[in-house]
N, C-alpha and C positions, 0 to 999 in steps of 0.2 A: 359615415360620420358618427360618432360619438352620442349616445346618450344624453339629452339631457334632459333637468328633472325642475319641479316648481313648487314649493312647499307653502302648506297652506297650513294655519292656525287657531283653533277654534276653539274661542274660550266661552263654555256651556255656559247658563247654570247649576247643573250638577256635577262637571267636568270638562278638563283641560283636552283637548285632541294636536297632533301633530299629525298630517297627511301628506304623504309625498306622492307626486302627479311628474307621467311623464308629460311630453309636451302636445303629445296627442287626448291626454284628458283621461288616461288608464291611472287610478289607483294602484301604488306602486306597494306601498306599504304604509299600518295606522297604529299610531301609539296611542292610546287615554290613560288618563289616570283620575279617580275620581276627587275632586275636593269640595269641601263643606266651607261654608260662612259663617262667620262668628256670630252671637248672639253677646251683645255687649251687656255687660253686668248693672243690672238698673233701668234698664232701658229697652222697654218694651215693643214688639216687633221688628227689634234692630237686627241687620248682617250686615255686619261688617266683612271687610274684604280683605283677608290674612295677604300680605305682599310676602313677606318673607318665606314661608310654606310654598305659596301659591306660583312663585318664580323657579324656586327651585322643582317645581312640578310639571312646568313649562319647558324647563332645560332637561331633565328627563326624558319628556317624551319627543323631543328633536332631537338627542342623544339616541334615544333605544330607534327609532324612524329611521334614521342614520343605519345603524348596527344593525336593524332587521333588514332593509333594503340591499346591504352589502355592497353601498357606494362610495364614491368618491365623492368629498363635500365639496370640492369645486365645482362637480356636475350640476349641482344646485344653483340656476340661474339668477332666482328670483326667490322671493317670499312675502306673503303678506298674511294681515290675519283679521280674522270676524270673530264679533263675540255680542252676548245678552248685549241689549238695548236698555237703557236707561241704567245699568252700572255707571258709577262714576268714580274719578280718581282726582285728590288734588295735589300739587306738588310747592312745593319750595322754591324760592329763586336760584337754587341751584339743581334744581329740578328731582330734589329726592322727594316719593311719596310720602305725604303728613298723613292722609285720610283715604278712606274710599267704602263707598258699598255697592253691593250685589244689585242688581234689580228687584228683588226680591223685597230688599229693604224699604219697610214702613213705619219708621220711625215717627214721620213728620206731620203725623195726624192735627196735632194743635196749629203746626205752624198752615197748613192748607185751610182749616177753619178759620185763622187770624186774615190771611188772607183775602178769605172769601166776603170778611169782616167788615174789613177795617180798607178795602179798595175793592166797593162794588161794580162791579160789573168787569173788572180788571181782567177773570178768566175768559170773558167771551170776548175782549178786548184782542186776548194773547192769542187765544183759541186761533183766532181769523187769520191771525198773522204765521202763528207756528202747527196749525192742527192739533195742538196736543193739549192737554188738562192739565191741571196742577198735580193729579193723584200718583201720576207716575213720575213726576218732572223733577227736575234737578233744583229749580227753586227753592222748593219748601224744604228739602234736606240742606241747601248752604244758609237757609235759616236758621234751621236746627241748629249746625257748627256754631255760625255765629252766636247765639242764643246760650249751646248748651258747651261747649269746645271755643271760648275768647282764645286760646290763648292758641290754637290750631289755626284758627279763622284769620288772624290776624299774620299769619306766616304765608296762606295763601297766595302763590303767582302766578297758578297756570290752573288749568283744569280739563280734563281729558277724557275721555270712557274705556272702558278696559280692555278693548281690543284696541288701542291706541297707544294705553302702557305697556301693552304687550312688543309692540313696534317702538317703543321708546327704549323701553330693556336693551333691546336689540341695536337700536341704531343711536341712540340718545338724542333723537327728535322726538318735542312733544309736538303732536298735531292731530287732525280731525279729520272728518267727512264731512259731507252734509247727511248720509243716510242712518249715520248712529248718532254723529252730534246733534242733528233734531230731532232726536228723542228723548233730548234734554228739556224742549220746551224752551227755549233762550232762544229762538231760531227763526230766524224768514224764509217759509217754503218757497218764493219768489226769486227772493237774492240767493238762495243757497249761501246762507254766511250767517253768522251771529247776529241778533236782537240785543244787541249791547244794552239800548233804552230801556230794555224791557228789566234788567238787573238793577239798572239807576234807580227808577221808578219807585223798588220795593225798597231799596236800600241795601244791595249787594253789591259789591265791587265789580266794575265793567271790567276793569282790566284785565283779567284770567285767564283772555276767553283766546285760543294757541290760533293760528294758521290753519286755514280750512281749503283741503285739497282736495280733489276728485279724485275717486277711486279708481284705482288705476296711476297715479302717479308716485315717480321713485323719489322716496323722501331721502333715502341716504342707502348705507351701506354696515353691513355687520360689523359693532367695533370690534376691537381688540379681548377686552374684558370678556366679551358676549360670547367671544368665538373661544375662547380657552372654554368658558362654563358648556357651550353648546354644543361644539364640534363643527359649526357651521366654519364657513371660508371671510375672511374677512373680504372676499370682491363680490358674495353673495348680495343682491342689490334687494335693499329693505321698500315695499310700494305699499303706498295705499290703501288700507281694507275698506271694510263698512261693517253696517246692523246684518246680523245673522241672518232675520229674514229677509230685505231686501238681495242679497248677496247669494242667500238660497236661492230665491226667486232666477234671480240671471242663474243660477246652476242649473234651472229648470226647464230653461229657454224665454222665460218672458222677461222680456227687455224691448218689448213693443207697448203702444198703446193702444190701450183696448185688451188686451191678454189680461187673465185672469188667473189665478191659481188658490186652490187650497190644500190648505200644509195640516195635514192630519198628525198632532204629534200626540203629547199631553194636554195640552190646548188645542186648539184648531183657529187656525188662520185663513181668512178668506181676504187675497190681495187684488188688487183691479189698478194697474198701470192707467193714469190721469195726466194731462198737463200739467205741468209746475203753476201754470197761470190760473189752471181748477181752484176756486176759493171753497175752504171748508164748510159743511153745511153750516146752515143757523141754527139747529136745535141742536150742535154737538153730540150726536150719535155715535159718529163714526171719526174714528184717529188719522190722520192723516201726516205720510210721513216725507220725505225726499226719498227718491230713487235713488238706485247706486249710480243712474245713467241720466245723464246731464239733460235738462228739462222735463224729468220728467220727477211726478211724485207718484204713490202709492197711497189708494183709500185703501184702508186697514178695518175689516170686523175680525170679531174674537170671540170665540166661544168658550167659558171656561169650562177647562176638566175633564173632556170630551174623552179624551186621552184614559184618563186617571179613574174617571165614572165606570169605564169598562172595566178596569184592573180590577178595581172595587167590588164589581159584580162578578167575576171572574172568580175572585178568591171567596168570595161570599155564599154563593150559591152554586158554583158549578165543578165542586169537589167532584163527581163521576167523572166530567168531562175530562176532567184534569187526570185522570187518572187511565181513562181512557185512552189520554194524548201519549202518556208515559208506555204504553201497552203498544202501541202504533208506532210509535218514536216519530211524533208530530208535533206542533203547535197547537194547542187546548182551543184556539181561537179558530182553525182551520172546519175541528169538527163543531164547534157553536155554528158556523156558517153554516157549514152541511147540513146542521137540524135545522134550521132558519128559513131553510129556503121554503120548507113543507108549511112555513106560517104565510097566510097570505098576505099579502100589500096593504097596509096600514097595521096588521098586528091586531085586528079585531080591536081597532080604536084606542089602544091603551096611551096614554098621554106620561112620560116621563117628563118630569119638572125638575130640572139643575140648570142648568148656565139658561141666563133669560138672554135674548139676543142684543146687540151693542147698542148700550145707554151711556155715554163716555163722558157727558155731561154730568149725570146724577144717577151710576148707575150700583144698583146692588141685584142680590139674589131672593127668591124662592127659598123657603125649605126642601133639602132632598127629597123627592116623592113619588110615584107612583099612581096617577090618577087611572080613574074608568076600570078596573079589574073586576072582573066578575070569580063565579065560586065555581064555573065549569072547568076540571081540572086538565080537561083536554085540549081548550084553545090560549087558558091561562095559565101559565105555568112558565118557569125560567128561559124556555127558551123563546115564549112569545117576545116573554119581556127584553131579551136579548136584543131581539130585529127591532123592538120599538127604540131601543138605546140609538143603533144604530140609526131606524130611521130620522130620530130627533135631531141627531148631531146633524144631518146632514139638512135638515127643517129648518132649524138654528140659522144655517152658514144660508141659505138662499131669503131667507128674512133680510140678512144683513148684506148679501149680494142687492136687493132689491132698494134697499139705503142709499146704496153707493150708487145704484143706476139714477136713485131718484134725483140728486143732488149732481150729478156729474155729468147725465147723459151718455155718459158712454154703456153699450153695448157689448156681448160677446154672444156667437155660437160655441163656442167652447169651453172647459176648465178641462185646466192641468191638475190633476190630482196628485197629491205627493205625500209623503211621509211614512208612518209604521201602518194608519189603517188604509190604503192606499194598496196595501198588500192584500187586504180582505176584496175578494172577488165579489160577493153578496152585497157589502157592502161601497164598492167603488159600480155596481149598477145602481144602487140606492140613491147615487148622490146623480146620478144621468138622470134616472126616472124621477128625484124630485125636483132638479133644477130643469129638465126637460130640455139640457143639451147636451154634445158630446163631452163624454171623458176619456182625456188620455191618459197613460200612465207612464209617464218616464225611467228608463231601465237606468237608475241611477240610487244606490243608497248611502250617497254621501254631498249630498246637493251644494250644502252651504260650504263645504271643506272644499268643494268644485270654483264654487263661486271665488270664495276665494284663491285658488288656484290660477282662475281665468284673470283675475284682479293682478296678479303678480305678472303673467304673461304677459299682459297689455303695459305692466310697465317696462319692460324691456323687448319690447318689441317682438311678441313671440304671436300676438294677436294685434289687430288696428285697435279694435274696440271691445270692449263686454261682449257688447250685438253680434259683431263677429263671432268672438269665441261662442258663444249658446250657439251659433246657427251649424257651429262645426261640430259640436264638440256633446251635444244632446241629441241622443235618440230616442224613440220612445217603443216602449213593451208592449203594450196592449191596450185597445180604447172598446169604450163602450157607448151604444148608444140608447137613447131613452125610448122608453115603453107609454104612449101615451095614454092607455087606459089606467095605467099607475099612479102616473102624473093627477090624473083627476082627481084618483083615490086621496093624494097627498096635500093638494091643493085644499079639499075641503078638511085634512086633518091639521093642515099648519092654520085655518081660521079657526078651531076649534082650541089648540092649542094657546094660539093667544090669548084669547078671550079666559081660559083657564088659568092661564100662567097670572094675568091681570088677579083676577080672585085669591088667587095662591100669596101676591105681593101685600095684598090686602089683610092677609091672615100675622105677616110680619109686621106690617105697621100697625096691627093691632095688641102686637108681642101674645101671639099665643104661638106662634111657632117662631123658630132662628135660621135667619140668613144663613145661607151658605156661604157667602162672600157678598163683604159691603168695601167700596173704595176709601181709600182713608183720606177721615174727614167728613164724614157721613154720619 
């Protein structure tokens, strides 16, 4: 029998992907190409989101995915696509794009403060109902339009998120999920379906809000148009995507409840599968979002920069290493681990202060810093500081595991550990010995482009469910399990840390030192 193949869409942050999957879940062949966000002129923290550039960037890399794999586009069953959460798109009554921005986009500082103003209590109101804050939410930006764009605002029909425009290009349906569209914050974790009242309420137009399908379902089919620019088949059948990370997550295999995973990128994700009936905490800590998989949601922590902190320190301080890597023809991060290992378990107490754990209610940052270093050049020195970075992310994400246990009751023996540091061996025992259970590691480096892949399958019947596809279709590499004399070591360094990080916030709200990152509207 015949090949055939399931293409999958993934629209970044920093970049467009096309991925082509056969139907056993092998990576066939991957196009990217990178794109950037506007910064609109006058207006302050804005990305805008280039449609014209950004389509044809799209059609590119399903062209050359096409051209690389060396197939026939009929073989292409299915397609569907994932992309950043809380991007949004608005459209015209005849459905051409007016507006949109990036996630990224923080424009709408005033309007979350008017907000916060002028209808109290309104976000912990929405919170209950949607899990999410104003600060990332779609609200406060169709404020901005109306506010700042009358005359955009006022043409508004529909509204969508941008792995949604992606599948609209394609098929010329506008439609949603529950796992991206409530990340809008317009959203009933409960109903899985739009908070129409929650728009009225502010004074946004209800009517916008498109057809809300489960991932996994075949909304249409390649037009005519799409297939000239694309090269795809016009019987290729266009299904359902979702949010990057939920979508990663089922590429990872958790599509249960109780399953946990953390997504070590540039950020770091720490997700915990909950009933859809789980109501959001009361002190709004933690994000809480729909699953890609029907009853079920996702308590979401986040760590910022986790990612980014290492690059930083990477380029900053460990030119040898770097050059070392080049000599060896290795990864610079390979041999920081190697020297790492020789520092013992806590890192001789040195405290890194950057991403404070999930305050999603009112939350901001620390100054970058560095606490408890001493002037012995032997136990202090870049590579101590190294293992402390690492152990902190990993301090971080079980702070905010314990959020979500506290409020949710649910439990794990496990995490799935995934992403770029995921690949650090020092560092995926780091994250065993300070959450003090097993980690897996999944032989997968394209989780979310998977995810969606499995999302296309299930619409044409190449999988029953998500659940299915993970349970076939994810293997895992290598697991680790935790060191409890470590554990203790860590336990008393993540109360040490808090207590620090507290003093440290204190030094901001004094303005002698500057946030690293404050939510907008703060």
């Amino acid at each position: 029998m015949k090949q055939k193949y399931l293409l999958a869409i993934d629209a970044g942050t920093g970049s467009i992907r096309a991925a082509l999957f056969d139907t056993n879940g092998n990576q066939i062949a991957v196009s990217q190409k990178e794109w950037v966000h506007l910064e609109e002129e006058g207006v302050a923290n804005s990305m805008g989101f280039d449609f014209t550039t950004n389509w044809n960037l799209a059609c590119n890399c399903i062209r050359e995915v096409i051209k690389t794999a060396m197939i026939d586009p009929k073989d292409i069953l299915a397609l569907s696509a994932t992309s950043m959460r809380e991007g949004i798109v608005v459209y015209d009554k005849d459905g051409r794009e007016l507006w949109g921005v990036a996630n990224v986009d923080a424009r709408a500082s005033k309007e979350v403060k008017y907000l916060k103003e002028h209808f109290p209590e309104i976000e912990e109101q929405f919170y209950e109902q949607s899990g999410q804050t104003f600060a990332l939410g779609a609200l406060p930006r169709l404020m901005w339009l109306k506010n700042n764009r009358p005359e955009i605002y006022e043409k508004v029909d529909k509204i969508s998120m941008i792995g949604d425009w992606v599948l609209a290009k394609l098929s010329s349906v506008i439609a949603s999920d529950p796992s991206n569209g409530g990340t809008t914050g317009i959203f009933d974790l409960q109903k899985r379906n739009w908070a129409r009242g929650m728009a009225q309420k502010v004074g946004i137009k209800d009517g916008i809000f498109p057809p809300v399908y489960e991932v996994g379902t075949p909304i249409g089919s390649v037009t005519k148009e799409a297939s000239e620019l694309t090269s795809l088949d016009v019987a290729t059948k266009v299904v359902m995507g979702g949010g990057d990370v939920q979508l990663g997550s089922a590429g990872l295999g958790v599509v249960e409840v109780g399953q946990v995973a953390i997504l070590g990128g540039s950020f770091w994700q720490q997700v915990v599968n909950i009933p859809s009936a789980t109501k959001p905490p009361k002190d709004m800590a933690i994000r809480v979002n729909p699953h890609v998989i029907d009853g079920l949601s996702q308590a979401e922590g986040i760590t910022f920069f986790s990612g980014l902190v290492m690059r930083w320190f990477r380029d900053a301080f460990c030119e040898l290493e770097k050059l070392e890597a080049q000599e060896r023809g290795c990864d610079v991060y390979e041999i920081l681990e190697q020297k790492a290992t020789s520092v013992p378990a806590g890192s001789y107490e040195i405290l890194p202060i950057f991403s404070d754990s999930m305050k999603y209610g009112k939350w901001y940052h620390a100054a970058p810093s560095f606490l408890n270093l001493g002037i012995d050049s032997e136990a202090y020195n870049r590579i101590s500081m190294f293992r402390a970075l690492e152990e902190n992310a990993a301090i971080v994400s079980s702070i905010n595991l314990e959020k979500i246990e506290k409020f949710s009751g649910v439990t794990c023996n496990e995490i799935v550990f995934a992403g770029g540091a995921s690949k650090g061996k020092l560092w995926s025992q780091i994250v065993a010995d300070v959450l003090g259970k097993k980690v897996k590691i999944p032989k997968v480096t394209e989780a979310t482009a998977l995810g969606a892949a499995m999302a296309a399958g299930v619409g044409v019947g190449v999988f029953a469910s998500l659940a299915e596809a993970a349970k076939k279709l994810v293997i895992w590499e290598r697991e680790y399990l935790p060191n409890k004399q470590n554990k203790q070591v860590y336990d008393t360094l993540k109360t040490k840390w808090q207590k620090a990080y507290q003093a440290q916030l204190k030094l901001v709200d004094d303005n002698i030192t500057t946030s690293m990152w404050k939510a907008p509207g703060l």
